[in-house]
N, C-alpha and C positions, 0 to 999 in steps of 0.2 A: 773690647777687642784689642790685640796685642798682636803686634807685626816685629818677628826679630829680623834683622839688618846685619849683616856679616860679610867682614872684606878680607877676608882670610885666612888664615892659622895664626899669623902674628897680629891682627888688627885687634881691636874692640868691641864685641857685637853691641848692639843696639838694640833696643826697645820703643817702639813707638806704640804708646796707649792712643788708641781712638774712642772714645764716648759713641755711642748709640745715635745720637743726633750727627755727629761730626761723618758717621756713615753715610745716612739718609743723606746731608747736605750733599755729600759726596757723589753719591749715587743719582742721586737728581739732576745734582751737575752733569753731569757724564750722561745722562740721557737728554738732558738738553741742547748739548753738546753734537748729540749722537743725531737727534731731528736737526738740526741745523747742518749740519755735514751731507745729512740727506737732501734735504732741501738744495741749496747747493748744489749736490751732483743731478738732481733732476732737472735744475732750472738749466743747469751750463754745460750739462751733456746731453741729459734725453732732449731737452728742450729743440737742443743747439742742434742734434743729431736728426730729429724731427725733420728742423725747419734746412739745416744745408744737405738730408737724405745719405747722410751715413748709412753703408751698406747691411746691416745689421740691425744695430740700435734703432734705426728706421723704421725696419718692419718691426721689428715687437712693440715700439709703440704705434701704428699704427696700428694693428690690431688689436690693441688695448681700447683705443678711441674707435676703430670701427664695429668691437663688441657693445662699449657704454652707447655708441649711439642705435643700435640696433635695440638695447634693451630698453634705452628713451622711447624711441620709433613704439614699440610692441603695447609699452605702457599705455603712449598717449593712444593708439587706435584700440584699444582694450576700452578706456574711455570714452573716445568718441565714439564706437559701436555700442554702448551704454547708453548715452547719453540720447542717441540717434531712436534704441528702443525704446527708450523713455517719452521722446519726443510723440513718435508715431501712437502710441497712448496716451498721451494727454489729447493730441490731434481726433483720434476715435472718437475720447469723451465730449472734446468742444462741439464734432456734428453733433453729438443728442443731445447735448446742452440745448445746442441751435432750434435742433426739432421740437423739444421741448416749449421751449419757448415760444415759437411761433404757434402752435396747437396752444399753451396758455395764453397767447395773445389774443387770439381768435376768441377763447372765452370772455376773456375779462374787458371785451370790446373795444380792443385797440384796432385800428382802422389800419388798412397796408400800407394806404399813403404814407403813413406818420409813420412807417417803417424805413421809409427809400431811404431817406438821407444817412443812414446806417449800411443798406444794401449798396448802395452807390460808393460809398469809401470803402465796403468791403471786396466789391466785385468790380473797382476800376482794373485800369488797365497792368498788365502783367504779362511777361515775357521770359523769354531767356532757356539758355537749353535745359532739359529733363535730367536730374542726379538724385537717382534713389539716398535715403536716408541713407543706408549701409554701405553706402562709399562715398558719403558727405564728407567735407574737411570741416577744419571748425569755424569757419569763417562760415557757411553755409548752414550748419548747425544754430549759429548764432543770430543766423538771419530769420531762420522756420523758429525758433524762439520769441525774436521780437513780434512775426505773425502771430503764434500764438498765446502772445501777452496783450496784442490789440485786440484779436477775438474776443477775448476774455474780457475785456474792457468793454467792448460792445454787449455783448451779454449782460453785463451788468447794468449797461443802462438800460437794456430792454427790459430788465426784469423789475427794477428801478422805475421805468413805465408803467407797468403790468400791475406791481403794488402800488402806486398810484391812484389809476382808474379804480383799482379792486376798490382802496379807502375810499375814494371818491362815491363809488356806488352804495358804498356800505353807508356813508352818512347819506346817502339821496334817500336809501331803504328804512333809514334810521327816523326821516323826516316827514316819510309818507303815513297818514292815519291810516292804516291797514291791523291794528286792533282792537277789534271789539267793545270799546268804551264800558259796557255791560254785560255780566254771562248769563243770557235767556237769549229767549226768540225777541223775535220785530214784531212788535204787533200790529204797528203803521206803515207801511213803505213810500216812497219817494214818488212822487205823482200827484194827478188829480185824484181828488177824491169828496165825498161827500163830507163835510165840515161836520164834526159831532156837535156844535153849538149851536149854530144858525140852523144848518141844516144842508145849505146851500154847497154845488160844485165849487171849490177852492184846490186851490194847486198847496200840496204840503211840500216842502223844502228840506224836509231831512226823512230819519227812521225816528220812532220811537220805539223806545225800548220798556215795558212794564215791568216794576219790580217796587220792593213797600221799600214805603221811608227810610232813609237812611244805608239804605245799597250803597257798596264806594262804586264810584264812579271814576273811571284811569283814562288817563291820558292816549287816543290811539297811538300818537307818536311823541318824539322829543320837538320840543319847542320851547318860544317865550310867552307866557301868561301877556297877551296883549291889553283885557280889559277883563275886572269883574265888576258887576255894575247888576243895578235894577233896570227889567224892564217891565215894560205894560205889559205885553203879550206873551213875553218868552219870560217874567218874572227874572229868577235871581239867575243869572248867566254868568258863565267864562267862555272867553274867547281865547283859544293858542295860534299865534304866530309860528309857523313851521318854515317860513323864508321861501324863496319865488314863486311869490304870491300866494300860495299856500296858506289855509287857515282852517279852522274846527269849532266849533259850536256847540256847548252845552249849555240846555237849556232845564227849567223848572227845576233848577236842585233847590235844594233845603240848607247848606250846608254849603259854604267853600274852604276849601284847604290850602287853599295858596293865593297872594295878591299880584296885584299886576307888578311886570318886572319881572319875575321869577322865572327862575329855567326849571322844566320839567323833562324828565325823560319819560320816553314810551311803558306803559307799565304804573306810572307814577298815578297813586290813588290822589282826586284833583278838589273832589266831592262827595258830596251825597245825593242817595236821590232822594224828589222833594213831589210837592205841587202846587208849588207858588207860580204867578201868574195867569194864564189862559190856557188852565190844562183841567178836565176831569177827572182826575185821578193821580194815583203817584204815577209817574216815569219817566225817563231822560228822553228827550227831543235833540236827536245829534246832527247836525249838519257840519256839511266841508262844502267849502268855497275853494273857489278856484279865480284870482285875481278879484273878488267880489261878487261872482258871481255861484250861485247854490248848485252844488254838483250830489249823483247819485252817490251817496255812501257807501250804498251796497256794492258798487262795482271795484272801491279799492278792499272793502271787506273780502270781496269774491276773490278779486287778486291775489289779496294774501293768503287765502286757502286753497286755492290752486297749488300757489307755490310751497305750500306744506305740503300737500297731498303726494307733489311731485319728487320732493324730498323725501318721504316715508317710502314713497315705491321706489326712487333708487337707489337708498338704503337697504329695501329686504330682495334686491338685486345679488 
């Protein structure tokens, strides 16, 4: 770039070469220059004029600042009327949350007492005047927030309860002999009955179950293999531990498949069946005790097909 320089018909003219860069510096300068001059006039005039109400300068900028703040204002309740919709729908979902859970509580046999201390911090005491969400400020927003982040927290431990009892019950079900030990009928049942040896009235103590040698033999429930052992009368026996007080008795097998100690689950094939000791023929002799003492089998066997039965009909519901 080239700048001629001339100071009049007798002078000398001039040439000043500028570079590309020598420009740009130039140019940058001079808009630096140009924000700083601004700066300046805004701070020491509009500022000035502002704050001593020059007759003029005054009002334009005030209505600069009562525009920006008007379109602050419009913004932020644009927001909070969002945020207040928002609110009042998560609020919808927490009542059925609530409902929900109360109906699942009631199933999975949680008791209402062992509700209050939740109802009682949720429903103390509460005041103050009525301001629908959609003319809430955000301090009030802020507050129906923190209510329904404690909601939410409550919920959770109720539900947090609720699978609780559920596991609870599932391992109760898990531990109860309500399977079948054998797949046939009972050919003996639980009672007096005439002794097939002697001959004589004798009270029998379990079910047996008729089936040839070597039928597996399963576990009704989970448990720990308390004893396998020889006896006189009941020949080669397992006994399972299934925990309070709880226990199972298989009796006349041929055959064991597990030693004492061992954990078995419901299902778990345990034996075979035999006819060792005081039996006439092959078949399992199954008793459950209760604290030591011989309970009817048949009525936790009954139990558990009930509750199949009742499952299959609410399923083809």
């Amino acid at each position: 770039m080239q700048i001629l320089i001339t100071h009049g018909h007798l002078a000398r003219d001039r040439v000043v070469h500028l570079s590309r860069t020598q420009v740009l510096s130039a140019a940058t300068a001079a808009l630096l220059l140009l924000m700083l001059f601004s700066g300046a006039v805004y701070h020491f005039i509009f500022l000035k004029a502002a704050r001593d109400g020059w007759p003029v300068v005054s009002q334009i900028v005030q209505l600069v600042v009562r525009d920006e703040t008007a379109q602050r204002d419009r913004f932020v309740r644009e927001n909070l009327d969002a945020m207040a919709v928002k609110i009042g729908e998560l609020q919808a979902k927490l009542v059925k949350l609530e409902s929900v859970g109360d109906r699942v509580a009631g199933l999975a046999g949680v008791k209402p007492d062992e509700l209050k201390p939740l109802q009682r911090s949720a429903d103390g005491g509460r005041g103050g005047p009525y301001v629908p969400l959609d003319s809430a400020s955000q301090a009030q927003l802020s507050l129906a927030l923190q209510e329904l982040d404690q909601s939410a927290d409550q919920s959770i431990d109720v539900f947090t309860l609720i699978e609780s009892r559920l596991f609870e019950s599932r391992l109760t079900a898990l531990t109860v002999p309500s399977t079948p030990p054998v797949d046939g009928p009972v050919g003996s049942g639980f009672g007096f009955r005439t002794d097939p040896i002697h001959g004589r009235a004798a009270l029998h103590t379990g079910l047996d179950f008729p089936a040839d040698k070597g039928t597996p033999i399963l576990a009704a429930a989970g448990g720990m293999v308390a004893a396998v052992d020889r006896h006189a009368q009941y020949g080669q026996l397992i006994e399972v531990d299934h925990g309070n007080g709880l226990a199972t008795r298989y009796a006349h097998v041929s055959k064991s498949l597990v030693k004492t100690g061992d954990i078995v689950r419901r299902g778990q094939t345990i034996a075979e069946v035999g006819n060792t000791g005081r039996s006439t023929g092959p078949h399992l002799h199954f008793e459950v005790l209760v604290a030591g003492v011989p309970q009817n089998p048949a009525r936790f066997l009954a139990a558990s097909a009930l509750a199949t039965n009742a499952a299959q009909a609410e399923a083809r519901r």
